[in-house]
KOLGUMAR-848521 format. One record per residue (C-alpha): residue number from 0; residue in one letter; chain; y, z, x negated. Coordinates in nm, 2 decimals, padded with zeros to 4 digits. Example, Ala and Ser with C-alpha at 12.3 -4.5 7.8 and 13.67 -1.06 7.14 Angstrom:
<recs>
(0 "A" "A" (-00.45 00.78 -01.23)),
(1 "S" "A" (-00.11 00.71 -01.37)),
</recs>
This chain:
<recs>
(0 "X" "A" (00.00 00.00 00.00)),
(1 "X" "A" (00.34 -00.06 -00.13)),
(2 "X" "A" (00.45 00.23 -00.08)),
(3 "X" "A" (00.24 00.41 -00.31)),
(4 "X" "A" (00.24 00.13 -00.64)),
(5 "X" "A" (00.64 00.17 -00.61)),
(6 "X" "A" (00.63 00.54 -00.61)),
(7 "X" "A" (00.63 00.69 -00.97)),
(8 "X" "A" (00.35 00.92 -01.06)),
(9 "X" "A" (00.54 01.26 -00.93)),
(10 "X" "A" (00.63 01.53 -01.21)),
(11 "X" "A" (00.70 01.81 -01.04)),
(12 "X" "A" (00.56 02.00 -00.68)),
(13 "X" "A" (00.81 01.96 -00.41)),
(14 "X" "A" (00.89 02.16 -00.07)),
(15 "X" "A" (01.17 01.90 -00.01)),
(16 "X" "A" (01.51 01.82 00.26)),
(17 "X" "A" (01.54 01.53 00.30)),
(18 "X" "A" (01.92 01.36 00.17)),
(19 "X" "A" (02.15 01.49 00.38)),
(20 "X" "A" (02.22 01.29 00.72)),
(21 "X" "A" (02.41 01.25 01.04)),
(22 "X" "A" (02.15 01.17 01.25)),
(23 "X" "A" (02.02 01.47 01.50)),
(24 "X" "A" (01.71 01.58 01.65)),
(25 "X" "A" (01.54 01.28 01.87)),
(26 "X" "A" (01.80 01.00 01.71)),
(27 "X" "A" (01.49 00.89 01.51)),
(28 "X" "A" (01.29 00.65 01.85)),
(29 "X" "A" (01.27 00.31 01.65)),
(30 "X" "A" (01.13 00.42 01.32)),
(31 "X" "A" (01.05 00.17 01.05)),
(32 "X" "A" (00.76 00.27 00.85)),
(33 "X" "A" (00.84 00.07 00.60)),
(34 "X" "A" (01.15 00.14 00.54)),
(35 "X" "A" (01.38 00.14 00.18)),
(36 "X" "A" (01.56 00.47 00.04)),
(37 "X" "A" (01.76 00.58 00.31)),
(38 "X" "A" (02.13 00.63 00.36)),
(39 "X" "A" (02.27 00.90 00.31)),
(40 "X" "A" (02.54 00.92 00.49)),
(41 "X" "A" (02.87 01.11 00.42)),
(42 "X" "A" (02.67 01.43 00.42)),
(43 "X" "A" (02.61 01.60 00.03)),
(44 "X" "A" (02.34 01.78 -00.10)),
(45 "X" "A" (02.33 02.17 -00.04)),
(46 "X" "A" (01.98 02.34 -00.13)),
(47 "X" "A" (02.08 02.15 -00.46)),
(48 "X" "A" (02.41 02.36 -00.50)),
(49 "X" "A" (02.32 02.71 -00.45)),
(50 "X" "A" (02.46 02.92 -00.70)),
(51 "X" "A" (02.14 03.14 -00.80)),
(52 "X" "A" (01.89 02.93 -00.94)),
(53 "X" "A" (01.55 02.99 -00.78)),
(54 "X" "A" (01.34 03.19 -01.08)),
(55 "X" "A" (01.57 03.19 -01.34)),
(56 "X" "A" (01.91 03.42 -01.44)),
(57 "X" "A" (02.14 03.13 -01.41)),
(58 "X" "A" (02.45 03.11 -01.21)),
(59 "X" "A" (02.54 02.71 -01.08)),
(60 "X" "A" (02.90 02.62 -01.14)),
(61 "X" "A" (03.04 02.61 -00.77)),
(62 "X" "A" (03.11 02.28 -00.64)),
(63 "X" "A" (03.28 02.24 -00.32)),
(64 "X" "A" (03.24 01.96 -00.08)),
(65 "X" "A" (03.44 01.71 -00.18)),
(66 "X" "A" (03.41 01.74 -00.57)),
(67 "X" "A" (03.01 01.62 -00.50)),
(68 "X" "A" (03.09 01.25 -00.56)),
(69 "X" "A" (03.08 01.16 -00.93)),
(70 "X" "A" (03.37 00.95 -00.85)),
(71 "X" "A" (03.61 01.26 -00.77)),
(72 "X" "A" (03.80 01.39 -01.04)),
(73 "X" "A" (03.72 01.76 -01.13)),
(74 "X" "A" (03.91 01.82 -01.45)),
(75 "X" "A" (03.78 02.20 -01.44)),
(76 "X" "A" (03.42 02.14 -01.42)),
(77 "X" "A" (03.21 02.28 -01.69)),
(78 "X" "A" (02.87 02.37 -01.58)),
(79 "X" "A" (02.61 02.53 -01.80)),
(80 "X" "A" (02.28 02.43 -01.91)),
(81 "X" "A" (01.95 02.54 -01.80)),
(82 "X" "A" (01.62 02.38 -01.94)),
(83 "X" "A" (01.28 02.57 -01.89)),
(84 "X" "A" (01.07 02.63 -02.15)),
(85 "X" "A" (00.80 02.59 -01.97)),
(86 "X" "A" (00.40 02.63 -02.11)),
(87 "X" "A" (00.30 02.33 -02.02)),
(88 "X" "A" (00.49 02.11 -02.31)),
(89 "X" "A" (00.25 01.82 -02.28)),
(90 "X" "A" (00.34 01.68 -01.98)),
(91 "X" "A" (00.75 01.80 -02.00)),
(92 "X" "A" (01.00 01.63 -02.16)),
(93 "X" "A" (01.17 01.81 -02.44)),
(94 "X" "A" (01.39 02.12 -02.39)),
(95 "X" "A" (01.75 02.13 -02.50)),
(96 "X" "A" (01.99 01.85 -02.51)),
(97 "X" "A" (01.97 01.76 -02.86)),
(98 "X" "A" (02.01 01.36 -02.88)),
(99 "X" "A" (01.76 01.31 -03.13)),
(100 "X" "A" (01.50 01.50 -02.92)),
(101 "X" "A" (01.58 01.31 -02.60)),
(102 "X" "A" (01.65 00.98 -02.80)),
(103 "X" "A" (01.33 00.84 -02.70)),
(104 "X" "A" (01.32 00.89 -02.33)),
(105 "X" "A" (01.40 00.55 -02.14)),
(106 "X" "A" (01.60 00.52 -01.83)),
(107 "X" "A" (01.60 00.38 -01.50)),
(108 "X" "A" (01.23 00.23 -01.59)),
(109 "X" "A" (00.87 00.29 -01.65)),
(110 "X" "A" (00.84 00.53 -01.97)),
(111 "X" "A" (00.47 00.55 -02.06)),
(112 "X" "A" (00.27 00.71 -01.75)),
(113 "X" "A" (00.64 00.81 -01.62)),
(114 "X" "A" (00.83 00.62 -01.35)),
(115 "X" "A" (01.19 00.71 -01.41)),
(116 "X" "A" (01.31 00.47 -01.16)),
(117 "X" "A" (01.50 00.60 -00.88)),
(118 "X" "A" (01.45 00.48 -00.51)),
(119 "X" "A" (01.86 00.44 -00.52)),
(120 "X" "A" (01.87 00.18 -00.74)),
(121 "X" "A" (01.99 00.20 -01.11)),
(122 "X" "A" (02.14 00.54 -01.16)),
(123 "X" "A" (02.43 00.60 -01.47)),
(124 "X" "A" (02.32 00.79 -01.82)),
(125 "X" "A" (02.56 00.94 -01.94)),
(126 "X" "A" (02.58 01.12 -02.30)),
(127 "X" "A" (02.21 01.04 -02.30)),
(128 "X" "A" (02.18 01.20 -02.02)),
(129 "X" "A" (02.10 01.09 -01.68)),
(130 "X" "A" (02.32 01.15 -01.37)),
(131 "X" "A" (02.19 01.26 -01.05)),
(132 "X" "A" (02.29 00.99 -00.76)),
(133 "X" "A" (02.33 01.24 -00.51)),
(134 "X" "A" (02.68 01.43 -00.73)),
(135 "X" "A" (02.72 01.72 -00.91)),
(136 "X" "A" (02.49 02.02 -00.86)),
(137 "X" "A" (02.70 02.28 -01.07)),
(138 "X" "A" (02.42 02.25 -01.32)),
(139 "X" "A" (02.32 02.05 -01.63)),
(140 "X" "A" (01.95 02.02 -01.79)),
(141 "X" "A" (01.64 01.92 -01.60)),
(142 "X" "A" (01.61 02.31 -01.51)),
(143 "X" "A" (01.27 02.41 -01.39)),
(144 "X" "A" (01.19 02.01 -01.36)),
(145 "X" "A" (00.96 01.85 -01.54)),
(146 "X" "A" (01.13 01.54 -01.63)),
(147 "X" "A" (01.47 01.43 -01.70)),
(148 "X" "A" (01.61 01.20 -01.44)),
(149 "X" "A" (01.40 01.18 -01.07)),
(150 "X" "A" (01.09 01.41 -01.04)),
(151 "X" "A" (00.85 01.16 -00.79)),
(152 "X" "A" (00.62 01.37 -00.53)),
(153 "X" "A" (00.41 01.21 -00.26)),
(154 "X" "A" (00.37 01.39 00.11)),
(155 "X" "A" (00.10 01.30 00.34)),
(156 "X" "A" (00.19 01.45 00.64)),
(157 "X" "A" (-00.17 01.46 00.82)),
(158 "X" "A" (-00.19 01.49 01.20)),
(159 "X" "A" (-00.39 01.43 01.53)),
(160 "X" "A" (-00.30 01.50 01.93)),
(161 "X" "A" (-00.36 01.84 02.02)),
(162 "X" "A" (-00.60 01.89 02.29)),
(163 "X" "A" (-00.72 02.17 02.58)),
(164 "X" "A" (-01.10 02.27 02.61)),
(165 "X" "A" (-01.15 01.93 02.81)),
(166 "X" "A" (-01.05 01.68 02.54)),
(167 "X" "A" (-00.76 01.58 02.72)),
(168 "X" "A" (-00.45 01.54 02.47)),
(169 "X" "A" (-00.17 01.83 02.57)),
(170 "X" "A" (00.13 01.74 02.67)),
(171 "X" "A" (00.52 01.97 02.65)),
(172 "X" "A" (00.63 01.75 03.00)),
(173 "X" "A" (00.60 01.41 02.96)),
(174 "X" "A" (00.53 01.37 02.57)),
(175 "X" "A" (00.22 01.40 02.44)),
(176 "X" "A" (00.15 01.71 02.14)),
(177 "X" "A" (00.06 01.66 01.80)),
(178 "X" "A" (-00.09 01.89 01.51)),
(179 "X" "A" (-00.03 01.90 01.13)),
(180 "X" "A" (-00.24 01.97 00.87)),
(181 "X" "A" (-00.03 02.19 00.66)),
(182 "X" "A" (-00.08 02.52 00.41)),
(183 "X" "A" (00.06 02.83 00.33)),
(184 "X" "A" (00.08 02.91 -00.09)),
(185 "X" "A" (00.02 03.27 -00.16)),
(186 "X" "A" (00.25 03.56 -00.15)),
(187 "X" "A" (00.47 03.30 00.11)),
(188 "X" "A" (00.54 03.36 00.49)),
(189 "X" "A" (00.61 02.95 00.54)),
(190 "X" "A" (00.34 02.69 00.57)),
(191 "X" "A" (00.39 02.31 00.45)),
(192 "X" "A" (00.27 01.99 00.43)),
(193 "X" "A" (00.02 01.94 00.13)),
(194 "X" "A" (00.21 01.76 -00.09)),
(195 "X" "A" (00.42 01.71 -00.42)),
(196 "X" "A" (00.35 01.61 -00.75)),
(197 "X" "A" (00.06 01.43 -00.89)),
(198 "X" "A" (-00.10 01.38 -01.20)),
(199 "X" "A" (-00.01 01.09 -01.47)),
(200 "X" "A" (-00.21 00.81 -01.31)),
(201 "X" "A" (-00.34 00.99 -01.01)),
(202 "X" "A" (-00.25 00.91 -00.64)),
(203 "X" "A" (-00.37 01.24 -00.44)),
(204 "X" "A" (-00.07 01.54 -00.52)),
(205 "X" "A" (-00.22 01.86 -00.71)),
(206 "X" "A" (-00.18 02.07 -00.40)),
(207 "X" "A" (-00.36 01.83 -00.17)),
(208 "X" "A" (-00.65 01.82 -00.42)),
(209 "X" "A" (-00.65 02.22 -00.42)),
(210 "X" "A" (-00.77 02.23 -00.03)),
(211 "X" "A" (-01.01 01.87 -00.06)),
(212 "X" "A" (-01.34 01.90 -00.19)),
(213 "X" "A" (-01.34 01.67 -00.45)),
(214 "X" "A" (-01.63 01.44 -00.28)),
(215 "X" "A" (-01.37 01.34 -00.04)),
(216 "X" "A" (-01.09 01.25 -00.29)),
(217 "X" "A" (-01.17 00.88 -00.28)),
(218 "X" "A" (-01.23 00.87 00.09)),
(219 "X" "A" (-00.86 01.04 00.16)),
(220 "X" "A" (-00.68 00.78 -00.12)),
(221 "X" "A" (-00.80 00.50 00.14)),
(222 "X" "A" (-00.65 00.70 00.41)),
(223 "X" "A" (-00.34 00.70 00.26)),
(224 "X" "A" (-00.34 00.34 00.14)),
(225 "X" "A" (-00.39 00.24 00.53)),
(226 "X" "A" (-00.08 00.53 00.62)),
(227 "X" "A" (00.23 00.49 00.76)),
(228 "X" "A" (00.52 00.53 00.52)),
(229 "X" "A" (00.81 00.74 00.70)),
(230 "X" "A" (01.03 00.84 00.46)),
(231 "X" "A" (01.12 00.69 00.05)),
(232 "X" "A" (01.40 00.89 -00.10)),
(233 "X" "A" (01.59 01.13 -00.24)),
(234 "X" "A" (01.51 01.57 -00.20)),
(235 "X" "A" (01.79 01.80 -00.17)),
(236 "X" "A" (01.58 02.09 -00.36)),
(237 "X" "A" (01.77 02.37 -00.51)),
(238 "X" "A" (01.55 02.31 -00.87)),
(239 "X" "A" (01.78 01.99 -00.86)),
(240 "X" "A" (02.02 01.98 -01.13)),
(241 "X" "A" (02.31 01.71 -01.26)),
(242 "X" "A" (02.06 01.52 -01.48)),
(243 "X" "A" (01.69 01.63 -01.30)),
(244 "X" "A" (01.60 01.56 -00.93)),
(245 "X" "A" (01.31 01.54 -00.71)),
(246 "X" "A" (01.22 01.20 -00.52)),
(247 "X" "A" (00.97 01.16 -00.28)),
(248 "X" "A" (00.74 00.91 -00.06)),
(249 "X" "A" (00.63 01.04 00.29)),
(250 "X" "A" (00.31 00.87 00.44)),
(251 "X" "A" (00.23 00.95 00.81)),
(252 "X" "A" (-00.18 00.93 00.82)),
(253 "X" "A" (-00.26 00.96 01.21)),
(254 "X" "A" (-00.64 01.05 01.36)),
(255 "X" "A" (-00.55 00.93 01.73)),
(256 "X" "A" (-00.90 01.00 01.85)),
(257 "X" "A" (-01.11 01.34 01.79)),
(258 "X" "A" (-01.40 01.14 01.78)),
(259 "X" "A" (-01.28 00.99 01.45)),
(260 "X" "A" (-01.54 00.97 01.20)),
(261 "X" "A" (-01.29 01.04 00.91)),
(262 "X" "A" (-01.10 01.34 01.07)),
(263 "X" "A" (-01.49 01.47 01.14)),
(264 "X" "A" (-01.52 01.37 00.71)),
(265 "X" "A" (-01.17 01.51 00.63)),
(266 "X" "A" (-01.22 01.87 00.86)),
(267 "X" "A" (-01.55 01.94 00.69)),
(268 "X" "A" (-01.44 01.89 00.34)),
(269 "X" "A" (-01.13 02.13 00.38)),
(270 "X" "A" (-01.15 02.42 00.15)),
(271 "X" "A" (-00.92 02.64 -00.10)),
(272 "X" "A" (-00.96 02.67 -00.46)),
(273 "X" "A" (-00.76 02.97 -00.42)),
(274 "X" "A" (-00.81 03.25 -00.19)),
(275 "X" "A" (-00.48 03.37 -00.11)),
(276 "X" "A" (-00.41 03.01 00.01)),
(277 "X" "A" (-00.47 02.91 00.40)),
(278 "X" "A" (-00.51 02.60 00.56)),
(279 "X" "A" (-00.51 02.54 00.91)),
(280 "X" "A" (-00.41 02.28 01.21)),
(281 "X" "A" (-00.08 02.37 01.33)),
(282 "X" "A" (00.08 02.28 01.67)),
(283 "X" "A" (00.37 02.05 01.61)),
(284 "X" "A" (00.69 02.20 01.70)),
(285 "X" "A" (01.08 02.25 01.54)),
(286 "X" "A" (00.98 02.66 01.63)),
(287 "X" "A" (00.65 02.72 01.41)),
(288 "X" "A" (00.70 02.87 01.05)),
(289 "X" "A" (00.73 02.52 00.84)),
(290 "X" "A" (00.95 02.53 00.53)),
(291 "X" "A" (01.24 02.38 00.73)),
(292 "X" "A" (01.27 02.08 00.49)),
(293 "X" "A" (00.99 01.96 00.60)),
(294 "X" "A" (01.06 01.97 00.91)),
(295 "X" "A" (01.28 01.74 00.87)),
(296 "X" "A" (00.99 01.48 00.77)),
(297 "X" "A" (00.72 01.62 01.08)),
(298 "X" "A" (01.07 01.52 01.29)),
(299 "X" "A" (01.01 01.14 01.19)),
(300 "X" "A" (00.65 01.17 01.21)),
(301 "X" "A" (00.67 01.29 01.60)),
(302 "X" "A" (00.92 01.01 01.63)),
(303 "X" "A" (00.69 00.72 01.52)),
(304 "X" "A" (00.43 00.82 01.79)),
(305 "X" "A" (00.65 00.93 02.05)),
(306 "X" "A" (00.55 01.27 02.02)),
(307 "X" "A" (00.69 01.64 02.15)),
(308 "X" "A" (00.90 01.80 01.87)),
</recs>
């Protein structure tokens, strides 16, 4: 599917909002699933600007509204720089900001097993650094990112119509009820969908594989070449930083009958790795416990089927 060979292979997990945008709830009832990066709007990132930086002692620089836009003059901006040094050096490009160390990164194209393409188009580099398309975050580095420049993540959002004790699909008046597949990490009150980044080369996100039986790995990549894609673009994620952001590819794959051989395939393989993580069909509604970023992407989902939300 298109979707997925344009999508770089992901570099770090996401739990992601969507770019900001002005349409509302239930403005989504012609849905292209094939659609490119979407507009923005005139909205700007926020998760992306909040001044405590999740897991870390650093304070953003604050940036108000309308000193987002690269394009604005803001003479007194002076953010600081944040790079985790994270364990896994391997697979993270190099901390600091030295030029030499960076010197060998390349830009706005496919670096070894990294895509550093954006879904925006060709974004500016700046003092050998990258700039985020999105604006200023009120922070410099790649921060708790693995790469420099976008972070691809692929999210499968995995549903089927919920249905009473007869089999007949439920309905919230005269739409029709869905239910998600979604997880809840431990030590976290919020479910989400099981996605984010993948492995150099792989096409199935680490999280997804953690609650997959690895027998049914190759069954669910043809599952998600035959999905629906719903959303391609930019994450407002407060890791995001002025030269490190997240991108991701949503793919809608749909069980309309319960009878489905592969939902039958997919409910018996389901398992966690880990035991303080759950995994459980949830009932489709803008009320249940869902990181609320993701929401955002179960909104279009219900959309493309006409569903309650």
């Amino acid at each position: 599917m298109k979707a997925l060979r344009d999508s770089g292979f992901g570099s770090e997990e996401a739990l992601p909002t969507l770019a900001p945008q002005k349409a509302s709830e239930g403005q989504d009832r012609e849905l292209d699933g094939r659609q490119k990066a979407e507009d923005v709007g005139d909205g700007h990132h926020v998760n992306a600007r909040h001044l405590l930086y999740p897991h870390a002692h650093i304070t953003r620089f604050p940036v108000p509204n309308e000193k987002v836009p690269w394009e604005t003059e803001f003479l007194i901006y002076d953010p600081p720089f944040y790079t985790d040094d994270r364990k896994d050096k391997g697979s993270v490009d190099p901390v600091g900001n030295a030029p030499e160390a960076l010197a060998g990164i390349s830009y706005n194209a496919v670096d070894g097993p990294t895509d550093r393409r954006s879904f925006h188009g060709l974004y500016v580099v700046q003092d050998g650094l990258p700039l985020n398309p999105m604006g200023r975050t009120g922070l410099r580095g790649r921060g708790s990112l693995c790469r420099f420049g976008p972070n691809h993540t692929l999210q499968p959002v995995i549903t089927r119509w919920r249905r009473n004790q007869d089999g007949a699909v439920c309905r919230k008046g005269i739409k029709r009820m869905l239910e998600v597949l979604v997880v809840r990490p431990p030590r976290s009150e919020s479910w989400a969908l099981p996605g984010g980044s993948r492995e150099p080369g792989e096409m199935l996100p680490r999280k997804l594989k953690q609650i997959l039986r690895r027998e049914f790995w190759s069954s669910f990549q043809n599952l998600l070449i035959q999905g629906t894609e719903v959303y391609k673009g930019y994450v407002d994620d407060p890791r995001n930083t002025d030269n490190a952001w997240i991108e991701t590819v949503a793919i809608s794959i749909h069980f309309p009958e319960q009878s489905d051989m592969d939902l039958k395939r997919l409910n018996s393989h389901l398992h966690t790795c880990d035991p303080g993580m759950s995994v459980q069909w949830q009932v489709v509604d803008k009320r249940i416990p869902l990181y609320a970023n993701h929401k955002t992407i179960l909104q279009k989902v219900a959309a493309l089927f006409g569903a309650f939300y």
